[in-house]
PDB file of N, CA, C and O in Angstrom:
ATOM      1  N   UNK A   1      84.382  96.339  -9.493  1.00  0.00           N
ATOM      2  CA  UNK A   1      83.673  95.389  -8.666  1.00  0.00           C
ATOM      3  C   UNK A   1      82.867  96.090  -7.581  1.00  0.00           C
ATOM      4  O   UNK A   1      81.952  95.503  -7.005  1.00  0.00           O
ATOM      5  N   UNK A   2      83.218  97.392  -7.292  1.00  0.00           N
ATOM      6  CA  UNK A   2      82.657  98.319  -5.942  1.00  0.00           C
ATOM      7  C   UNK A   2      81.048  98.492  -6.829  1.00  0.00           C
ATOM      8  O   UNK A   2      80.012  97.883  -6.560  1.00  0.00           O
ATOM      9  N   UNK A   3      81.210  99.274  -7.672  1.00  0.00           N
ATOM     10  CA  UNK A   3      80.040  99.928  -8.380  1.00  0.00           C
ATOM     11  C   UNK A   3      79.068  98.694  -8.290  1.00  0.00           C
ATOM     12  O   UNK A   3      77.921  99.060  -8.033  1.00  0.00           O
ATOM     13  N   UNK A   4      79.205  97.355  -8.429  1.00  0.00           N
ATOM     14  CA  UNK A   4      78.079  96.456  -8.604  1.00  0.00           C
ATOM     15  C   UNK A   4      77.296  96.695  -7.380  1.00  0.00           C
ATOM     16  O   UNK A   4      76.182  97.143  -7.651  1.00  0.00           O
ATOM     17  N   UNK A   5      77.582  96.495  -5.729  1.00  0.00           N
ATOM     18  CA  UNK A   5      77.119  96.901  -4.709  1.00  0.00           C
ATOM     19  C   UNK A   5      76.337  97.547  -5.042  1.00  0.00           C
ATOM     20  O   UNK A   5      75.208  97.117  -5.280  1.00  0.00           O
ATOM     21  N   UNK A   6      76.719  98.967  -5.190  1.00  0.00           N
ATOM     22  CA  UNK A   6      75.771 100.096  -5.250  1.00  0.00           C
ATOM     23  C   UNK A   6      74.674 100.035  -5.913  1.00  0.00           C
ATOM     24  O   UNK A   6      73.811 100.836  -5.554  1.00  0.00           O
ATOM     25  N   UNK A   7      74.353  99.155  -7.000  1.00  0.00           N
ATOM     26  CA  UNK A   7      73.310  98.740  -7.400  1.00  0.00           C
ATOM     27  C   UNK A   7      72.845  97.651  -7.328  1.00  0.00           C
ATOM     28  O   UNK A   7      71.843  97.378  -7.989  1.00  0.00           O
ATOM     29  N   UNK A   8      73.446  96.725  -6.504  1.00  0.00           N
ATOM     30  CA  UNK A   8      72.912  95.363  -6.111  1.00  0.00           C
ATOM     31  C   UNK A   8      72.685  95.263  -4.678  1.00  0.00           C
ATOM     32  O   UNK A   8      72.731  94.111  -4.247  1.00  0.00           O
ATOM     33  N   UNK A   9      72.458  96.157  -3.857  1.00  0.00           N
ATOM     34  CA  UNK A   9      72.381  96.046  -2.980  1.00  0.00           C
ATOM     35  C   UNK A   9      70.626  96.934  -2.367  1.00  0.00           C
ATOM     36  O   UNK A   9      69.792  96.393  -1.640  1.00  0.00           O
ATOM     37  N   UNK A  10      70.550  98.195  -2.892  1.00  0.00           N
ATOM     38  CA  UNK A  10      69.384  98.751  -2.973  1.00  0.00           C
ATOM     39  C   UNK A  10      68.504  98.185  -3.655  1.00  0.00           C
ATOM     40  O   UNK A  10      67.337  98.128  -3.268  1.00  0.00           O
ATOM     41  N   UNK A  11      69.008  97.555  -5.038  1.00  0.00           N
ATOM     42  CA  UNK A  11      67.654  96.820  -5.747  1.00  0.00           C
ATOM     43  C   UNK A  11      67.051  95.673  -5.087  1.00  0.00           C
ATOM     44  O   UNK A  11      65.824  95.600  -5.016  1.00  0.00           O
ATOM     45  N   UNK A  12      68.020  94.508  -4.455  1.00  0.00           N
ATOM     46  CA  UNK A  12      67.704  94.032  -3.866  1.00  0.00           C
ATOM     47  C   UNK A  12      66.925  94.215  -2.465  1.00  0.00           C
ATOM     48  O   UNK A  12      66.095  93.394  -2.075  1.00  0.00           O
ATOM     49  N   UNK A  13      67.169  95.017  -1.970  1.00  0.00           N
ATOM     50  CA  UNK A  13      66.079  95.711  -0.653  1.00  0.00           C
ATOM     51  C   UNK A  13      64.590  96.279  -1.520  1.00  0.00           C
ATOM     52  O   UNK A  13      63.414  96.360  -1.164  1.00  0.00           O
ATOM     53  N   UNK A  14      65.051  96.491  -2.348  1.00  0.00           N
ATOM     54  CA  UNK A  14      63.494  97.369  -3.124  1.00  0.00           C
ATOM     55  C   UNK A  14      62.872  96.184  -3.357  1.00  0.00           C
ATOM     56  O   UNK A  14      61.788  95.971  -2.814  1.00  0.00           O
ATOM     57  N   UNK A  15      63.497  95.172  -4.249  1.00  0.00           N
ATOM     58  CA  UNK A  15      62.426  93.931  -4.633  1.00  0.00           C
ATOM     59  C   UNK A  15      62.272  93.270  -3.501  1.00  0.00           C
ATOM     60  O   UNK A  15      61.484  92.379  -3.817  1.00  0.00           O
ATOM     61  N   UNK A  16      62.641  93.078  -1.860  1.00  0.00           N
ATOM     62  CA  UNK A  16      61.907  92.149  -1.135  1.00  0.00           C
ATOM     63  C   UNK A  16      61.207  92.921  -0.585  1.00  0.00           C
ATOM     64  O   UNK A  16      60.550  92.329   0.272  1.00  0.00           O
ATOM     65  N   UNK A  17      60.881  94.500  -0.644  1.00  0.00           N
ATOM     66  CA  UNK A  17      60.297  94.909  -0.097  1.00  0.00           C
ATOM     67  C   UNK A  17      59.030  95.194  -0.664  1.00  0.00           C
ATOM     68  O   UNK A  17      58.003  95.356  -0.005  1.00  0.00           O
ATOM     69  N   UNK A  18      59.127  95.256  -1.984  1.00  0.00           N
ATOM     70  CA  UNK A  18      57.668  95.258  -2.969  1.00  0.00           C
ATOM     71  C   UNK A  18      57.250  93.740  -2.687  1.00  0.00           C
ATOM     72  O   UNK A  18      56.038  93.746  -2.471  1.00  0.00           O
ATOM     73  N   UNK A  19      57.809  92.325  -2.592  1.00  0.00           N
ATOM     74  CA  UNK A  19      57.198  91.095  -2.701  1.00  0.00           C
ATOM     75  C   UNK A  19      56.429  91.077  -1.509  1.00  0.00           C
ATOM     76  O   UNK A  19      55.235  90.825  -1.346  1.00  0.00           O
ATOM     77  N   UNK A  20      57.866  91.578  -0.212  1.00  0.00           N
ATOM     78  CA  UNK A  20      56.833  91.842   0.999  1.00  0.00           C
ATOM     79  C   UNK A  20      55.387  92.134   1.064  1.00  0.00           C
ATOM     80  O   UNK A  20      54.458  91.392   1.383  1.00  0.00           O
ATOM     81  N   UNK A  21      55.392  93.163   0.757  1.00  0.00           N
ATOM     82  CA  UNK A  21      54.077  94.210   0.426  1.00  0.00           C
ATOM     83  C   UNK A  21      52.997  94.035  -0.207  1.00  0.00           C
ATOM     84  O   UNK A  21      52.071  94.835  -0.077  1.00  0.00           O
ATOM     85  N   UNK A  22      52.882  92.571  -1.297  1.00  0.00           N
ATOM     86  CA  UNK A  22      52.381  92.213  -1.997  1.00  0.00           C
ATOM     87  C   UNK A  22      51.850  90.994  -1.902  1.00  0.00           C
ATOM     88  O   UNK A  22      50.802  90.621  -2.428  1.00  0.00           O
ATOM     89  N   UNK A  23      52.769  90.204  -1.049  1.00  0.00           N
ATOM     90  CA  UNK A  23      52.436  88.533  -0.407  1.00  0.00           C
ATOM     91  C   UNK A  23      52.384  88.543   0.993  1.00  0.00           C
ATOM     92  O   UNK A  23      53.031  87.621   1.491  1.00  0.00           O
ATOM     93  N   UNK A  24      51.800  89.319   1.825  1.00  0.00           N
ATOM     94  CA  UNK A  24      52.645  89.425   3.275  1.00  0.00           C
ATOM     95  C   UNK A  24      51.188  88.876   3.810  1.00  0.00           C
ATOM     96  O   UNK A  24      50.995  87.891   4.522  1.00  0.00           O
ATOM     97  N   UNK A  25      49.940  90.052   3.113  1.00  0.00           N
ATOM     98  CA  UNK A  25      48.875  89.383   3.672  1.00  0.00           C
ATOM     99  C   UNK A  25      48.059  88.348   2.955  1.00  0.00           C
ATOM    100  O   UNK A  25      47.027  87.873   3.428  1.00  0.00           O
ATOM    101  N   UNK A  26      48.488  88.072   1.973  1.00  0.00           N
ATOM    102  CA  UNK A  26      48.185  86.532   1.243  1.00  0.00           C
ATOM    103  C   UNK A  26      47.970  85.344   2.172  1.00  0.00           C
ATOM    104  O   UNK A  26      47.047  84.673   2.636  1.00  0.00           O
ATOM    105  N   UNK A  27      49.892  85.471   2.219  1.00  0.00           N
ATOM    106  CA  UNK A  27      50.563  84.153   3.025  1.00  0.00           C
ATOM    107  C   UNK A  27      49.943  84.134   4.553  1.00  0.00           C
ATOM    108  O   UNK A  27      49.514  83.094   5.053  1.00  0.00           O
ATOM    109  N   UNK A  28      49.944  85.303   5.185  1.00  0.00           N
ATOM    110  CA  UNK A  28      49.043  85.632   6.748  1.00  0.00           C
ATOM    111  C   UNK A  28      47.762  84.992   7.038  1.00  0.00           C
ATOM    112  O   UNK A  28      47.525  84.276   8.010  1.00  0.00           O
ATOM    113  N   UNK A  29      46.624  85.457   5.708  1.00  0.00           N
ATOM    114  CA  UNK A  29      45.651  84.690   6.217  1.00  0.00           C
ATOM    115  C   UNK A  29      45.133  83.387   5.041  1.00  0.00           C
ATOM    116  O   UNK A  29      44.722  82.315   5.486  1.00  0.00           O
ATOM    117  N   UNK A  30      45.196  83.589   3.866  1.00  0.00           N
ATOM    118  CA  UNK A  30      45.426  82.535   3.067  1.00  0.00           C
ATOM    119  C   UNK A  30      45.914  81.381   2.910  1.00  0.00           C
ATOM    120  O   UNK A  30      45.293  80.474   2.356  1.00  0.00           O
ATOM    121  N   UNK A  31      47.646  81.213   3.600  1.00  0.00           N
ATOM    122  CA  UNK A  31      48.165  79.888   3.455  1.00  0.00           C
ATOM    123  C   UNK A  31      48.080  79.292   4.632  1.00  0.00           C
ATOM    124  O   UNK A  31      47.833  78.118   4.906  1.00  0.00           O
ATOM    125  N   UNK A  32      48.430  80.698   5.669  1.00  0.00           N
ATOM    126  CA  UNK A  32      48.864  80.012   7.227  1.00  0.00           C
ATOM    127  C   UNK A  32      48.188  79.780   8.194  1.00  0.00           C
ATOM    128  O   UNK A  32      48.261  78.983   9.129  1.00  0.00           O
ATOM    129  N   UNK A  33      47.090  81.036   7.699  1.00  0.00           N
ATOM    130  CA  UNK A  33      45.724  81.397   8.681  1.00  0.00           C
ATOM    131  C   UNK A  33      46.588  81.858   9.937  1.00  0.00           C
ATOM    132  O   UNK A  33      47.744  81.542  10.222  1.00  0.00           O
ATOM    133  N   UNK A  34      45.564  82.822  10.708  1.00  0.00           N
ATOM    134  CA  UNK A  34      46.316  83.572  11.855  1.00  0.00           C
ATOM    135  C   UNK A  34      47.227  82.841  13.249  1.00  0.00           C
ATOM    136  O   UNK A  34      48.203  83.131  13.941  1.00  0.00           O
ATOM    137  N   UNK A  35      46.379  81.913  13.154  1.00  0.00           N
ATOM    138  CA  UNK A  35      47.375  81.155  14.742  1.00  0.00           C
ATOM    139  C   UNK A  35      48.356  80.519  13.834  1.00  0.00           C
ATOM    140  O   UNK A  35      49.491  80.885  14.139  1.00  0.00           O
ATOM    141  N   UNK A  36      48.344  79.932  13.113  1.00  0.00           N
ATOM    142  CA  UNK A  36      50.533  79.504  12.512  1.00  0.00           C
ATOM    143  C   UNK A  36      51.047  80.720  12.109  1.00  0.00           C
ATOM    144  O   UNK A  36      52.265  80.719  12.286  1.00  0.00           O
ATOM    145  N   UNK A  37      50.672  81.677  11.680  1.00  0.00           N
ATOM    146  CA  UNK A  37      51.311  82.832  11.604  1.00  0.00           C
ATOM    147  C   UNK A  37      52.206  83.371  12.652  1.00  0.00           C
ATOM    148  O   UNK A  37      53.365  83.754  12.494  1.00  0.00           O
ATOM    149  N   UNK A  38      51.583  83.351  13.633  1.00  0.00           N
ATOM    150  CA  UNK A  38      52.296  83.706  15.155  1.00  0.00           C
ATOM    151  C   UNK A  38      53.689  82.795  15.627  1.00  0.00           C
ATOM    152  O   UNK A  38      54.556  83.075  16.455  1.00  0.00           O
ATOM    153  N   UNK A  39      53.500  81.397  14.602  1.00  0.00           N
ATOM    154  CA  UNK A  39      54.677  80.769  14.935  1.00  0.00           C
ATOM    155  C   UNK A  39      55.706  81.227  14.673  1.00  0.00           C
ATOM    156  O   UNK A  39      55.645  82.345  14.159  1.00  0.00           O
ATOM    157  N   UNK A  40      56.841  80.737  14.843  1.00  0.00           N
ATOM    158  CA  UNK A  40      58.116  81.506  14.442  1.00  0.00           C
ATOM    159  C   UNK A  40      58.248  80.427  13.076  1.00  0.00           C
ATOM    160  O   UNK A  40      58.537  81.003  12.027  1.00  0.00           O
ATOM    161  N   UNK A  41      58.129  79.458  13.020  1.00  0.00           N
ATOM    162  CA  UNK A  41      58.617  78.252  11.848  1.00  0.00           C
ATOM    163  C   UNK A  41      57.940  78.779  10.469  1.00  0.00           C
ATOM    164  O   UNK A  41      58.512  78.724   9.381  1.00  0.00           O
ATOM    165  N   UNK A  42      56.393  79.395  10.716  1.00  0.00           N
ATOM    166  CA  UNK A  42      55.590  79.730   9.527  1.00  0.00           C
ATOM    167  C   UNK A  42      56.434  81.022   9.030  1.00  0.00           C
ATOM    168  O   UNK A  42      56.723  80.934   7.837  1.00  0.00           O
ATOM    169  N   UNK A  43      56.779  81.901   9.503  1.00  0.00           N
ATOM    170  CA  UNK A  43      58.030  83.325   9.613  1.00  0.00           C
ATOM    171  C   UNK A  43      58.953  82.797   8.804  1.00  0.00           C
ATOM    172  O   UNK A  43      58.936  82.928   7.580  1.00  0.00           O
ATOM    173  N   UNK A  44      59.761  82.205   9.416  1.00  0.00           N
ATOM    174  CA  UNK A  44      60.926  81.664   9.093  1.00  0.00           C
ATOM    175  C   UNK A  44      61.086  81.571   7.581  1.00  0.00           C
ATOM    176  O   UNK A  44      61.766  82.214   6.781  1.00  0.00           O
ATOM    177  N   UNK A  45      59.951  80.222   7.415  1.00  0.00           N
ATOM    178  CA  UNK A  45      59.745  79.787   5.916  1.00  0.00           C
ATOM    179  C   UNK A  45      58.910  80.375   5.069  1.00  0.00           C
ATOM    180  O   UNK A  45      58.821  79.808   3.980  1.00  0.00           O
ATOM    181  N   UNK A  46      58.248  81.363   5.226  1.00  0.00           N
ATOM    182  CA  UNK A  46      58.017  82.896   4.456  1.00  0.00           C
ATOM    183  C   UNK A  46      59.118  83.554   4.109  1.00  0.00           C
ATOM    184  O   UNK A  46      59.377  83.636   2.908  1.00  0.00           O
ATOM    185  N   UNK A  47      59.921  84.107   5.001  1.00  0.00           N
ATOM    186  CA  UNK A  47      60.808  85.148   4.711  1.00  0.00           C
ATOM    187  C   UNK A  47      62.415  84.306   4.533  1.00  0.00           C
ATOM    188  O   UNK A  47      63.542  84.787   4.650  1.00  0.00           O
ATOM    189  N   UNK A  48      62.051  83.078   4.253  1.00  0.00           N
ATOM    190  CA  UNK A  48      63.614  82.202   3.658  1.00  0.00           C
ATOM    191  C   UNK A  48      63.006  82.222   1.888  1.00  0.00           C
ATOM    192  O   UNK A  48      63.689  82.325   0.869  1.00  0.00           O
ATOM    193  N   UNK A  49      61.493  82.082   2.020  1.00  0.00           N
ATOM    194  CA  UNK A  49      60.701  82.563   0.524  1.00  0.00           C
ATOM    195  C   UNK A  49      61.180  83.655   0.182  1.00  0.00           C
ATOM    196  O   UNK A  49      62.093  83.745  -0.639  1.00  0.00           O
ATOM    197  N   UNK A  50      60.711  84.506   0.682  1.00  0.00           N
ATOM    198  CA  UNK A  50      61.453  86.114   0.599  1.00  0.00           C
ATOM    199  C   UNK A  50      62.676  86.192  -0.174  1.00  0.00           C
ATOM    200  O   UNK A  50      62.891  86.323  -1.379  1.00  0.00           O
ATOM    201  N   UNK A  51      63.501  86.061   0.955  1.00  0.00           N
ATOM    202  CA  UNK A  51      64.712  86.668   0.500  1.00  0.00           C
ATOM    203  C   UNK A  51      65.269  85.733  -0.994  1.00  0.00           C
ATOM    204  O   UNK A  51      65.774  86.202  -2.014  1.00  0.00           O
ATOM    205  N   UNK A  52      64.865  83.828  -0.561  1.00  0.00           N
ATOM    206  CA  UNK A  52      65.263  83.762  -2.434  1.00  0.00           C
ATOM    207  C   UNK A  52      64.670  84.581  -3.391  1.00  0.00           C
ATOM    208  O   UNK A  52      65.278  85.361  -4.122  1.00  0.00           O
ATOM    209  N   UNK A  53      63.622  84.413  -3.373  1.00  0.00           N
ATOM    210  CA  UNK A  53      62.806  84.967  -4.498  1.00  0.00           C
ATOM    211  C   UNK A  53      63.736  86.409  -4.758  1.00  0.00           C
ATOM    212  O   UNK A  53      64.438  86.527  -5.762  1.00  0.00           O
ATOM    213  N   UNK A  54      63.660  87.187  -3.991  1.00  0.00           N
ATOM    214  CA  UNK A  54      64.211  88.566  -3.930  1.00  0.00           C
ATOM    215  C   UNK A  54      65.708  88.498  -4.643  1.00  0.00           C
ATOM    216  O   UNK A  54      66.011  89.289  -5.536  1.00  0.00           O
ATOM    217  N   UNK A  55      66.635  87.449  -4.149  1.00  0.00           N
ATOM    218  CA  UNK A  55      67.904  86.888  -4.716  1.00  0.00           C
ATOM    219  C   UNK A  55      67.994  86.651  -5.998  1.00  0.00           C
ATOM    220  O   UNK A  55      68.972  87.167  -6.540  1.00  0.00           O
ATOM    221  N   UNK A  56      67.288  86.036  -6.664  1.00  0.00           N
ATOM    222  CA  UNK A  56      67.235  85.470  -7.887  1.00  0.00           C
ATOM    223  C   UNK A  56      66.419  86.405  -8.694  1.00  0.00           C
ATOM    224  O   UNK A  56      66.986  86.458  -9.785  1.00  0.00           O
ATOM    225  N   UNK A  57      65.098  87.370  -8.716  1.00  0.00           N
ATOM    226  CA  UNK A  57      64.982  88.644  -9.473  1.00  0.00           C
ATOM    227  C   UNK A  57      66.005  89.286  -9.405  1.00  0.00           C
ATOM    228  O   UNK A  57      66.534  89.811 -10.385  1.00  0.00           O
ATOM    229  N   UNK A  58      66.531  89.354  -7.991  1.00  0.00           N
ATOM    230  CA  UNK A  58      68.146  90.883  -8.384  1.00  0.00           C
ATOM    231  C   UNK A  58      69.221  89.752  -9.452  1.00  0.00           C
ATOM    232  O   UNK A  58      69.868  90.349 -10.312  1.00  0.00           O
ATOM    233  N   UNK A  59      69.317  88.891  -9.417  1.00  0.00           N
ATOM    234  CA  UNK A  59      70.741  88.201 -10.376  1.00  0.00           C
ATOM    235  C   UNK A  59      69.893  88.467 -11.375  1.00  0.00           C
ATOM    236  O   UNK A  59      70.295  89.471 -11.963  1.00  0.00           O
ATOM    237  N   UNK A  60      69.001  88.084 -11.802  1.00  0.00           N
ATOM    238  CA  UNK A  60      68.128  88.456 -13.394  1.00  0.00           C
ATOM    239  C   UNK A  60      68.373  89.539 -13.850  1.00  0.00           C
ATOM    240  O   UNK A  60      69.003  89.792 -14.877  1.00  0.00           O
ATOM    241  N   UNK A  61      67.828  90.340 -13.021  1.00  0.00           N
ATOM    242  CA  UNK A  61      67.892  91.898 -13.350  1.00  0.00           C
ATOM    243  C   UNK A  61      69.142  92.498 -13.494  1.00  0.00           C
ATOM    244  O   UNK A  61      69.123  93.584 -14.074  1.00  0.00           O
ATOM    245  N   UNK A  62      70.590  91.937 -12.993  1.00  0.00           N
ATOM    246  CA  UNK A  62      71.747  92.470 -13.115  1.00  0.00           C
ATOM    247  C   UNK A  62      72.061  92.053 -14.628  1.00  0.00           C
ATOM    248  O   UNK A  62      72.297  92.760 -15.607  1.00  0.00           O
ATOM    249  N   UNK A  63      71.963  90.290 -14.445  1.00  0.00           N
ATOM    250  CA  UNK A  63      72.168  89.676 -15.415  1.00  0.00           C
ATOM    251  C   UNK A  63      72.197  90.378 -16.666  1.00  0.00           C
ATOM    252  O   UNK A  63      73.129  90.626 -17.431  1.00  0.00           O
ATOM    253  N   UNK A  64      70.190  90.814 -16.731  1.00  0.00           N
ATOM    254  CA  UNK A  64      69.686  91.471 -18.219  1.00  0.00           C
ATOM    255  C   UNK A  64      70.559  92.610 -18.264  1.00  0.00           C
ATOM    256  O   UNK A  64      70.900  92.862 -19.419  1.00  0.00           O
ATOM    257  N   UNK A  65      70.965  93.267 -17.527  1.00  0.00           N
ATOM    258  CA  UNK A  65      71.413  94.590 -17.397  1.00  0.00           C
ATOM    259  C   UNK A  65      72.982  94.328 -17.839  1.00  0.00           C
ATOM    260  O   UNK A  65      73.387  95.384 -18.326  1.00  0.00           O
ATOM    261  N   UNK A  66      73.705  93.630 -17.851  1.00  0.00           N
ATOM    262  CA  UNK A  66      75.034  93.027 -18.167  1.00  0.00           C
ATOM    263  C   UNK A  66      74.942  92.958 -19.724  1.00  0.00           C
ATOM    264  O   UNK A  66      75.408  93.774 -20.519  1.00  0.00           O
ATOM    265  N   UNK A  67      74.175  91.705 -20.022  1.00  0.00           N
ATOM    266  CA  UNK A  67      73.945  91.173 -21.282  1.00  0.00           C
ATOM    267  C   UNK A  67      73.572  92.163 -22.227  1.00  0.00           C
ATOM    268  O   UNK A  67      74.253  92.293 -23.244  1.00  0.00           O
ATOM    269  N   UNK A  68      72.559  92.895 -22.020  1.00  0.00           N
ATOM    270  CA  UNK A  68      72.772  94.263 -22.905  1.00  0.00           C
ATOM    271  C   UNK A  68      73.132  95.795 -22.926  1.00  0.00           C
ATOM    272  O   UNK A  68      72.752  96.884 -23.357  1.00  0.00           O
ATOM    273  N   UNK A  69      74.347  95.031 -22.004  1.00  0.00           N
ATOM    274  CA  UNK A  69      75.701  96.113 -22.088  1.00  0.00           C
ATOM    275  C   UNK A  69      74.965  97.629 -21.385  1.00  0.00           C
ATOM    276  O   UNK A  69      75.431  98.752 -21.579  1.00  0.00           O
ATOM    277  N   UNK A  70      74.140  97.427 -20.826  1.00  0.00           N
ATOM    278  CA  UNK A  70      74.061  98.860 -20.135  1.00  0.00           C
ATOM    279  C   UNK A  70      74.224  98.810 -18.855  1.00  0.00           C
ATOM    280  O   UNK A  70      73.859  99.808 -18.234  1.00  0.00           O
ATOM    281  N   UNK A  71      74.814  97.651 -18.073  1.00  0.00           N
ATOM    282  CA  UNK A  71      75.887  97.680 -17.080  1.00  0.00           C
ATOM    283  C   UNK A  71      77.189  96.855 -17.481  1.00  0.00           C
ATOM    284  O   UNK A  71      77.304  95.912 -18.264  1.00  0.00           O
ATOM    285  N   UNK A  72      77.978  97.404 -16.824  1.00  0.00           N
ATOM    286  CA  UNK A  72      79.535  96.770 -17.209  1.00  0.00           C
ATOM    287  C   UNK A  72      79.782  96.421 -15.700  1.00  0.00           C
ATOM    288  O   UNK A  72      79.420  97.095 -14.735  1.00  0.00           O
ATOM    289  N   UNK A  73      80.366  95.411 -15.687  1.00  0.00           N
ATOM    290  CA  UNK A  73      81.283  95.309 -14.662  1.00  0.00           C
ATOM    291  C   UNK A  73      82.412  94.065 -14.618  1.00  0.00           C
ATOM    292  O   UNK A  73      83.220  93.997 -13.692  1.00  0.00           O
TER     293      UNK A  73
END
């Protein structure tokens, strides 16, 4: 049960940090435009986006990784 951590825990930092990186200035001037950006509420509900999104690729990715047996746990 330890060993899952070790790989569920970095992957998960890697994938919100690539979505970060990839939607950060989308959502900035695209959805929110610069003055709601500055809010804390527009933040908030970006990075509550974030981290599911980020949540649910890492269970996939363990998932696939389970299902064809090249992780065990």
């Amino acid at each position: 049960m330890g060993n899952i951590w070790i790989i569920a825990i970095p992957l998960f930092l890697i994938i919100t940090f690539l979505f970060w990186r990839f939607t950060h200035t989308y959502f900035k001037n695209e959805v929110y435009g610069e003055k709601m950006w500055k809010k804390f509420g527009s933040k908030a509900i970006y990075w509550q986006g974030t981290l599911f999104v980020s949540g649910g690729i890492t269970y996939l990715i363990l998932y696939l990784l389970k299902v064809n047996a090249i992780l065990t746990f």
